[in-house]
TIKOLDREN-82890 format. One record per residue: residue number from 1; residue in three letters; x, y, z of N, C-alpha, C in turn. Coordinates in steps of 0.05 Angstrom, whole numbers, plus 5000, padded with zeros to 4 digits. Layout:
BEGIN
+-----+------+------+------+------+-------+-------+-------+------+------+------+
! pos ! code ! n_xx ! n_yy ! n_zz ! ca_xx ! ca_yy ! ca_zz ! c_xx ! c_yy ! c_zz !
+-----+------+------+------+------+-------+-------+-------+------+------+------+
! NUM !  ALA !    X !    Y !    Z !     X !     Y !     Z !    X !    Y !    Z !
...
+-----+------+------+------+------+-------+-------+-------+------+------+------+
end
This chain:
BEGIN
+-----+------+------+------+------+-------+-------+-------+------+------+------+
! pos ! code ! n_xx ! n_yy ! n_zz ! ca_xx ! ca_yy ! ca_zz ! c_xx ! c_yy ! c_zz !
+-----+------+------+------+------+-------+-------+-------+------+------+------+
!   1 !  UNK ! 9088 ! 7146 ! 5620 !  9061 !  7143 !  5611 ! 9058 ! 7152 ! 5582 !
!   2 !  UNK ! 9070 ! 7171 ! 5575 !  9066 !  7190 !  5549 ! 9082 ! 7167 ! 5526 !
!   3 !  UNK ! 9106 ! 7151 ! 5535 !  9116 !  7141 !  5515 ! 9099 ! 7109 ! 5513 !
!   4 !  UNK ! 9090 ! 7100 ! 5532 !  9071 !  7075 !  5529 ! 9040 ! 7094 ! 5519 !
!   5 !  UNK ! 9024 ! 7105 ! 5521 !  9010 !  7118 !  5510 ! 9017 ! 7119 ! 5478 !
!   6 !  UNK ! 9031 ! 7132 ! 5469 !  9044 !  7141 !  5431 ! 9046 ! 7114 ! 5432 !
!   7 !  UNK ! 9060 ! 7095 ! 5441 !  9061 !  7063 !  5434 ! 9031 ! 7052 ! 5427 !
!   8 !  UNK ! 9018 ! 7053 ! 5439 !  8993 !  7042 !  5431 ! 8979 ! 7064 ! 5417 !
!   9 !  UNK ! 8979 ! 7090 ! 5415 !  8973 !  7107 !  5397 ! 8978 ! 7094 ! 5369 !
!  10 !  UNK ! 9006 ! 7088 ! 5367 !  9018 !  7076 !  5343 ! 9004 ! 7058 ! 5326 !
!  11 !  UNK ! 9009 ! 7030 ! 5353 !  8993 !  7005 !  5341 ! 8968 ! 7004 ! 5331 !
!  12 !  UNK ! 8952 ! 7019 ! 5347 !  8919 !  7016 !  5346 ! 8901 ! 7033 ! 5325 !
!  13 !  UNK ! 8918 ! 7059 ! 5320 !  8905 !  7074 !  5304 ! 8910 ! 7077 ! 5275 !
!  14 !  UNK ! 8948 ! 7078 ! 5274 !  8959 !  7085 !  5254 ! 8962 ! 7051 ! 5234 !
!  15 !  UNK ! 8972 ! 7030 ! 5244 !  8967 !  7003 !  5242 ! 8940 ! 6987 ! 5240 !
!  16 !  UNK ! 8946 ! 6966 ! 5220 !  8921 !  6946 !  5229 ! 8905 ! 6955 ! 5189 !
!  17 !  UNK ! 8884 ! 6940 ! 5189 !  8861 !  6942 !  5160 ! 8848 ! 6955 ! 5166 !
!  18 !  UNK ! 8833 ! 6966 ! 5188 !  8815 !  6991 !  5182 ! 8816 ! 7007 ! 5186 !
!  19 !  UNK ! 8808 ! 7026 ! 5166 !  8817 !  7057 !  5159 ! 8825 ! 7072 ! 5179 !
!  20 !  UNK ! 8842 ! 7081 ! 5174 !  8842 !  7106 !  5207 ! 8823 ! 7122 ! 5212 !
!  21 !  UNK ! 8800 ! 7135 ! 5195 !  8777 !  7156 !  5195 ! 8759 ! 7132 ! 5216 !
!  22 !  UNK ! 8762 ! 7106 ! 5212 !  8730 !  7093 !  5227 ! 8747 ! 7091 ! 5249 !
!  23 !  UNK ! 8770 ! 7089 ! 5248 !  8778 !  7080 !  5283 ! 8778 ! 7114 ! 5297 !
!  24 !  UNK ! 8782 ! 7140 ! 5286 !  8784 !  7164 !  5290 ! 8744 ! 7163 ! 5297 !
!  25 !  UNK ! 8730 ! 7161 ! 5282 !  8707 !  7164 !  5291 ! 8694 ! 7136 ! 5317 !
!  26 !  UNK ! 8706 ! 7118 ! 5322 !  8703 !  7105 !  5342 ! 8708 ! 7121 ! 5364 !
!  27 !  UNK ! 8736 ! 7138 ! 5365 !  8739 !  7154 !  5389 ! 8720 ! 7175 ! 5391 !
!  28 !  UNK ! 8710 ! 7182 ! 5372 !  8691 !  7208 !  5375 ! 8666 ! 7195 ! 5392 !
!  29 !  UNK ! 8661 ! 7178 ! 5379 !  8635 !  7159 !  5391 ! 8635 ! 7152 ! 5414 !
!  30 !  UNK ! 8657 ! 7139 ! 5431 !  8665 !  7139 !  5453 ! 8664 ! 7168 ! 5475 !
!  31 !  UNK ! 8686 ! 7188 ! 5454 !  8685 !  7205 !  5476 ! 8651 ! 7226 ! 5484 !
!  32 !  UNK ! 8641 ! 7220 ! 5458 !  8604 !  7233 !  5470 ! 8603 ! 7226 ! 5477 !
!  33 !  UNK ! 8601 ! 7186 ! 5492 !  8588 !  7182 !  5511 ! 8593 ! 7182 ! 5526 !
!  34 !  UNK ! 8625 ! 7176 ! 5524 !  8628 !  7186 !  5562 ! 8639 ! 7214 ! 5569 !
!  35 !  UNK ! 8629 ! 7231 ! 5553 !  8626 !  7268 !  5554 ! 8658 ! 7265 ! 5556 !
!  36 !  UNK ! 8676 ! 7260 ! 5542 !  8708 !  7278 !  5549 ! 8704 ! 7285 ! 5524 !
!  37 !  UNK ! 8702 ! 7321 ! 5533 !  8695 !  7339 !  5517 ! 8726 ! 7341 ! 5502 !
!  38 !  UNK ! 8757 ! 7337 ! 5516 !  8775 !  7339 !  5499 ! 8780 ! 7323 ! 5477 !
!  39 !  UNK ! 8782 ! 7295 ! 5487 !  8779 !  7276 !  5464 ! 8763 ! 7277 ! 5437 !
!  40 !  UNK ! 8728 ! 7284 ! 5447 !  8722 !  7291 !  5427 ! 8730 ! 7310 ! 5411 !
!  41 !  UNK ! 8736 ! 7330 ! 5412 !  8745 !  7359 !  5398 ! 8769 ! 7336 ! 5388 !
!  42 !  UNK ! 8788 ! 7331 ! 5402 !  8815 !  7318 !  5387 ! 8809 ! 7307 ! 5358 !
!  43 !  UNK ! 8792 ! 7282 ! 5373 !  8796 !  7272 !  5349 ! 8773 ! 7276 ! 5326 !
!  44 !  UNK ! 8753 ! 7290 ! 5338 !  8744 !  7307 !  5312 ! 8752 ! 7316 ! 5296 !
!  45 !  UNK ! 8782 ! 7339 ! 5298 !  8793 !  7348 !  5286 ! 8813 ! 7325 ! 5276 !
!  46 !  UNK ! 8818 ! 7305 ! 5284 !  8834 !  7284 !  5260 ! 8803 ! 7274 ! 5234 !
!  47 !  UNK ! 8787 ! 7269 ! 5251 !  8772 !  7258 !  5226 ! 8770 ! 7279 ! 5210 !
!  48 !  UNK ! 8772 ! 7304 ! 5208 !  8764 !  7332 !  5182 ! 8790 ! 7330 ! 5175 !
!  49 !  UNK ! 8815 ! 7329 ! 5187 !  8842 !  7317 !  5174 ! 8846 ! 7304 ! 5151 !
!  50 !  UNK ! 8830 ! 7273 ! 5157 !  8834 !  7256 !  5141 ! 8807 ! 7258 ! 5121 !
!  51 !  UNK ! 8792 ! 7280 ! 5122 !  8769 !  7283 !  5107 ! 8748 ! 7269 ! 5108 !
!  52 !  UNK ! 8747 ! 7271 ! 5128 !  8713 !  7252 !  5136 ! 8694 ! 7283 ! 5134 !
!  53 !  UNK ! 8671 ! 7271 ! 5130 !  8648 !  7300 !  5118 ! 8646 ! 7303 ! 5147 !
!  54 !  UNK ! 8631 ! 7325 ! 5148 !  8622 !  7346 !  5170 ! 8591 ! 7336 ! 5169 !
!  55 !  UNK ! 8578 ! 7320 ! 5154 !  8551 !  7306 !  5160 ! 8556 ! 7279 ! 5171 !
!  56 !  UNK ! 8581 ! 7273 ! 5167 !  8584 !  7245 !  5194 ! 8591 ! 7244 ! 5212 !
!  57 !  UNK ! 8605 ! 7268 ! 5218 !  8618 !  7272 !  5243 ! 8597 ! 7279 ! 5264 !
!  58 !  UNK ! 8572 ! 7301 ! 5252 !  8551 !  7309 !  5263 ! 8537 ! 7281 ! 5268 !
!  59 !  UNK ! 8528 ! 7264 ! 5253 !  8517 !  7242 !  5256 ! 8529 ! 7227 ! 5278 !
!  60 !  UNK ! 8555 ! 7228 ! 5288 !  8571 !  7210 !  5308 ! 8554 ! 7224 ! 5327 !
!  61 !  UNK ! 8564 ! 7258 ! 5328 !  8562 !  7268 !  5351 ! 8530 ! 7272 ! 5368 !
!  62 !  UNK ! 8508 ! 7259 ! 5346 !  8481 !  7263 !  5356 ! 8468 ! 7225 ! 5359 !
!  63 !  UNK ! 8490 ! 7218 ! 5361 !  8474 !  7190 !  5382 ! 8478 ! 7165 ! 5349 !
!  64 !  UNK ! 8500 ! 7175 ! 5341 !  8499 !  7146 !  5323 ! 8474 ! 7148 ! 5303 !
!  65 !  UNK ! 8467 ! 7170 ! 5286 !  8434 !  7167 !  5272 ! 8437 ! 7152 ! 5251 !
!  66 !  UNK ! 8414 ! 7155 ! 5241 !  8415 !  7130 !  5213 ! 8426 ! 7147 ! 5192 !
!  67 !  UNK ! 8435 ! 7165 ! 5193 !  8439 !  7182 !  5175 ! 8474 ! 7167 ! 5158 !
!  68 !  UNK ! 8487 ! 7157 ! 5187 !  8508 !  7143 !  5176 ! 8501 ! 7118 ! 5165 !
!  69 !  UNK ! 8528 ! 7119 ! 5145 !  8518 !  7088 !  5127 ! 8522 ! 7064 ! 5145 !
!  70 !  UNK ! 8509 ! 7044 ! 5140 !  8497 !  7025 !  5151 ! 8530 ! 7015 ! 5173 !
!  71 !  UNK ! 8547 ! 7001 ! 5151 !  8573 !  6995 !  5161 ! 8583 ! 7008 ! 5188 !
!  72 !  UNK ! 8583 ! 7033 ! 5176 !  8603 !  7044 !  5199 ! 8584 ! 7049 ! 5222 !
!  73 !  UNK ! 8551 ! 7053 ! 5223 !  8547 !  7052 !  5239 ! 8546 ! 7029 ! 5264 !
!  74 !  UNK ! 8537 ! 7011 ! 5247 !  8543 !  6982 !  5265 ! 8576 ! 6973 ! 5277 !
!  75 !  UNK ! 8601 ! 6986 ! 5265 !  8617 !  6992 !  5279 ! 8614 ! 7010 ! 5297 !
!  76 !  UNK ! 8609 ! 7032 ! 5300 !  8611 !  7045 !  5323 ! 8584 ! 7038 ! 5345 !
!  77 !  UNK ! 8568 ! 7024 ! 5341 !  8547 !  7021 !  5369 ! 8562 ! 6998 ! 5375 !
!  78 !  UNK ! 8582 ! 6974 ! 5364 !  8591 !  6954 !  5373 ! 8615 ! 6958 ! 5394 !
!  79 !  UNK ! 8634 ! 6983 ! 5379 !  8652 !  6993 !  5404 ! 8651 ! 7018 ! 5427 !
!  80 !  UNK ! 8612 ! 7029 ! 5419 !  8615 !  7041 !  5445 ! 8599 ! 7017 ! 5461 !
!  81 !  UNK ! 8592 ! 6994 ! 5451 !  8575 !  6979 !  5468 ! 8601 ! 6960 ! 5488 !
!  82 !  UNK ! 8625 ! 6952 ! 5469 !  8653 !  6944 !  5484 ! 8661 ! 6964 ! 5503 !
!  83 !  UNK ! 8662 ! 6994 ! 5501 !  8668 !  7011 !  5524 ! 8657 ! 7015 ! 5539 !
!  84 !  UNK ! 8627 ! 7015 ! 5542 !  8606 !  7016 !  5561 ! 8606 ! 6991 ! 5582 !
!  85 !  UNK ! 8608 ! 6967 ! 5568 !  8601 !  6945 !  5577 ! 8602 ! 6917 ! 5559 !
!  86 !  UNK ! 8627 ! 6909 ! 5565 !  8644 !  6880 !  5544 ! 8624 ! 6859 ! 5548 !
!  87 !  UNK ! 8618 ! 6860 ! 5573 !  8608 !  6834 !  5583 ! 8579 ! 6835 ! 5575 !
!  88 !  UNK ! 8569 ! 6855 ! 5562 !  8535 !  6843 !  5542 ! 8537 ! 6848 ! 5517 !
!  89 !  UNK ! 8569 ! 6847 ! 5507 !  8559 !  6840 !  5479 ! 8548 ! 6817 ! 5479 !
!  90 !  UNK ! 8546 ! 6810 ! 5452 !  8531 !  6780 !  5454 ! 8537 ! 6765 ! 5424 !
!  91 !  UNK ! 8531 ! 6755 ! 5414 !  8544 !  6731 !  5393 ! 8527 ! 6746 ! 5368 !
!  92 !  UNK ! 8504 ! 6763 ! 5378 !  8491 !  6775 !  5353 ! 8511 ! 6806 ! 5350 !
!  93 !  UNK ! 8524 ! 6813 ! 5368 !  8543 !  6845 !  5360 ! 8557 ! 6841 ! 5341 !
!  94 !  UNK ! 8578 ! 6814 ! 5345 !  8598 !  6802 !  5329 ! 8589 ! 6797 ! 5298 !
!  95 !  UNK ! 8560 ! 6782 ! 5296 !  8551 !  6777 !  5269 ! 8545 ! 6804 ! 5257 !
!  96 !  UNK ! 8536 ! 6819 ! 5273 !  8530 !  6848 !  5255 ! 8555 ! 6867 ! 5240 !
!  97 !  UNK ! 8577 ! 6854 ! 5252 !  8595 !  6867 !  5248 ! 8613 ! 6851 ! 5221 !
!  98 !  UNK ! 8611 ! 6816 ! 5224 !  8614 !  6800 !  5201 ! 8592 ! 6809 ! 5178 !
!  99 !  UNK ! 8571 ! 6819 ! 5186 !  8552 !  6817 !  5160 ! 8564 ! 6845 ! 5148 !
! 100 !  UNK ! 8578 ! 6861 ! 5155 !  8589 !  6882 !  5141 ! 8618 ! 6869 ! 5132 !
! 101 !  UNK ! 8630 ! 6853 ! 5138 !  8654 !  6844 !  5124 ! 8665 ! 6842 ! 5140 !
! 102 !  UNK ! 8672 ! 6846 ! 5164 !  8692 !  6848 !  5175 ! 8700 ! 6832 ! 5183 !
! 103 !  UNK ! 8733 ! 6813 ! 5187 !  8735 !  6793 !  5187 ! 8746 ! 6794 ! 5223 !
! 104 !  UNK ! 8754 ! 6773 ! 5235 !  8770 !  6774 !  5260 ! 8785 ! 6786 ! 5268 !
! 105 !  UNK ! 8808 ! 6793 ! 5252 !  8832 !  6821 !  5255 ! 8816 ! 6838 ! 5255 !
! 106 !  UNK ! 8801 ! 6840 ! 5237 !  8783 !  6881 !  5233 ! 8768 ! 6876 ! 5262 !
! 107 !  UNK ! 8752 ! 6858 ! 5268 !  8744 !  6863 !  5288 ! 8760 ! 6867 ! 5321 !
! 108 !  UNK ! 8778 ! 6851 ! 5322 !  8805 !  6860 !  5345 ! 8808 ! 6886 ! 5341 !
! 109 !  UNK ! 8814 ! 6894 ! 5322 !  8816 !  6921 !  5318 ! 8800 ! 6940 ! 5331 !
! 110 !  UNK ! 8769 ! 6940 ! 5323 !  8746 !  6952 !  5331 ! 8748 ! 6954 ! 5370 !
! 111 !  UNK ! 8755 ! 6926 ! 5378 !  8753 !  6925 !  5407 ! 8786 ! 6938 ! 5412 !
! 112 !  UNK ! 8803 ! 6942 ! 5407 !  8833 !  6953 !  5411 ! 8819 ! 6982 ! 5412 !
! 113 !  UNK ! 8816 ! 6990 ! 5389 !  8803 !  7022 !  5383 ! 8784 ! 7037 ! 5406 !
! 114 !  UNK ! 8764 ! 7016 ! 5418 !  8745 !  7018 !  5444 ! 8763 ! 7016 ! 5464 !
! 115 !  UNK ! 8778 ! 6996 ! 5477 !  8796 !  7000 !  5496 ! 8821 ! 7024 ! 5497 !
! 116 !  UNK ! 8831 ! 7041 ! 5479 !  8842 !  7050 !  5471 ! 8830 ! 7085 ! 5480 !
! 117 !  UNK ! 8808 ! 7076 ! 5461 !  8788 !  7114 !  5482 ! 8786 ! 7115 ! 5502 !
! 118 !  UNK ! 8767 ! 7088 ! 5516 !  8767 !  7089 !  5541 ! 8786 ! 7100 ! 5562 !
! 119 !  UNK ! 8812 ! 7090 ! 5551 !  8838 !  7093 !  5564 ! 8844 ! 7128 ! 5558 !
! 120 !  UNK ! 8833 ! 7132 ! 5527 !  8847 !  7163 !  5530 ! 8830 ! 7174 ! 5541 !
! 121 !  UNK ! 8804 ! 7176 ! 5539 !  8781 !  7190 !  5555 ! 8789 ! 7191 ! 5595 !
! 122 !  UNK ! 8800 ! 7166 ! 5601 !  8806 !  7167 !  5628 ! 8829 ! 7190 ! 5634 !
! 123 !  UNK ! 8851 ! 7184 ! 5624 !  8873 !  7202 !  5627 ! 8865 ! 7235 ! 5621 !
! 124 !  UNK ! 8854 ! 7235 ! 5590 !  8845 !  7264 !  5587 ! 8824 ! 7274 ! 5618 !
! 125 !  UNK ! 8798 ! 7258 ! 5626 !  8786 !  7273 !  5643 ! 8813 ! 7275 ! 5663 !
! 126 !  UNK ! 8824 ! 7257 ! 5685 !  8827 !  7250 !  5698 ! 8860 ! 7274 ! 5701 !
! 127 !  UNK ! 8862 ! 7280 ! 5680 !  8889 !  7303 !  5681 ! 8881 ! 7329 ! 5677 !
! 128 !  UNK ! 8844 ! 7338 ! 5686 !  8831 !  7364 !  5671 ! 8844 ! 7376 ! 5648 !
! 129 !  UNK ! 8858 ! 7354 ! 5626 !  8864 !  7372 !  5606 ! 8837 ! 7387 ! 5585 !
! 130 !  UNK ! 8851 ! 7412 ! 5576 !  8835 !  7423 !  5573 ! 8833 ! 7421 ! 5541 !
! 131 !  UNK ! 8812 ! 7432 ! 5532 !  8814 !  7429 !  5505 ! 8841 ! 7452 ! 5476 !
! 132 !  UNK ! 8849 ! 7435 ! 5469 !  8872 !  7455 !  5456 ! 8857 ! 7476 ! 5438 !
! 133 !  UNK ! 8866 ! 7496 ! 5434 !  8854 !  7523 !  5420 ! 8852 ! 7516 ! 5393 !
! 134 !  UNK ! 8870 ! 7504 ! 5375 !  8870 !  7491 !  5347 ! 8850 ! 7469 ! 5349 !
! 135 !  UNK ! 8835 ! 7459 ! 5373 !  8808 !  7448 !  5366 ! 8782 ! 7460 ! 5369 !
! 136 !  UNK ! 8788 ! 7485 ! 5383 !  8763 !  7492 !  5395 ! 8737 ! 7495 ! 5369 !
! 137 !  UNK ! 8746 ! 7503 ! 5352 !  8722 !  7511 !  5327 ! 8713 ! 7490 ! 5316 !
! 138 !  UNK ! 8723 ! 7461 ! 5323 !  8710 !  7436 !  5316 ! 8683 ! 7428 ! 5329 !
+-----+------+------+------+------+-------+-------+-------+------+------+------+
end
């Protein structure tokens, strides 16, 4: 499991055109909603890594506010709306996400990135791992 896991760890996060910080804050976005308190801490602490501010991270973590710029927010209500529930996006998610630029690959991406949490969010609850001590202050 651990070496198919890092395999798509690989492809999905570290690979691909969009930044690693928006696919790192897709998982954050994911893991508030579906409360895996480890995930989030995880990859919180990658987004202050790769230097994402501490006013967007807060913005992820309080429901997506307008406080984030327009872009990245309409990325992330598009892939927690893919992890919640694929089957109501609708033909207007997709355009919101073209009207920011994003072309077909960037968008595969976005839905890889959503299937991808989901998946770590399952394993993290589902193995009570606990949160690591080098995240706790995140």
């Amino acid at each position: 499991m651990l070496a198919g896991t890092w395999g798509l760890i690989k492809n999905i996060l570290l690979d691909g055109s969009l930044p690693r910080s928006t696919k790192e804050l897709i998982f954050v976005a994911i893991a508030v909603d579906r409360e895996c308190h480890y995930c989030r801490d995880a990859h919180t602490a990658c987004c202050r890594i790769l230097g994402v501010e501490d006013s967007t991270i807060r913005a992820v973590m309080e429901g997506l506010s307008e406080e984030l710029p327009e872009r990245i927010r309409d990325i992330l209500r598009f892939a927690v709306k893919c992890a919640a529930g694929p089957h109501q996006l609708r033909d207007e998610d997709y355009d919101s996400l073209r009207q920011q630029g994003l072309d077909t690959e960037q968008i595969l991406e976005v839905i890889a990135a959503a299937s991808m949490a989901v998946y770590a969010t399952i394993i993290a609850d589902a193995t009570l791992i606990d949160t690591d001590a080098m995240f706790a202050s995140t």
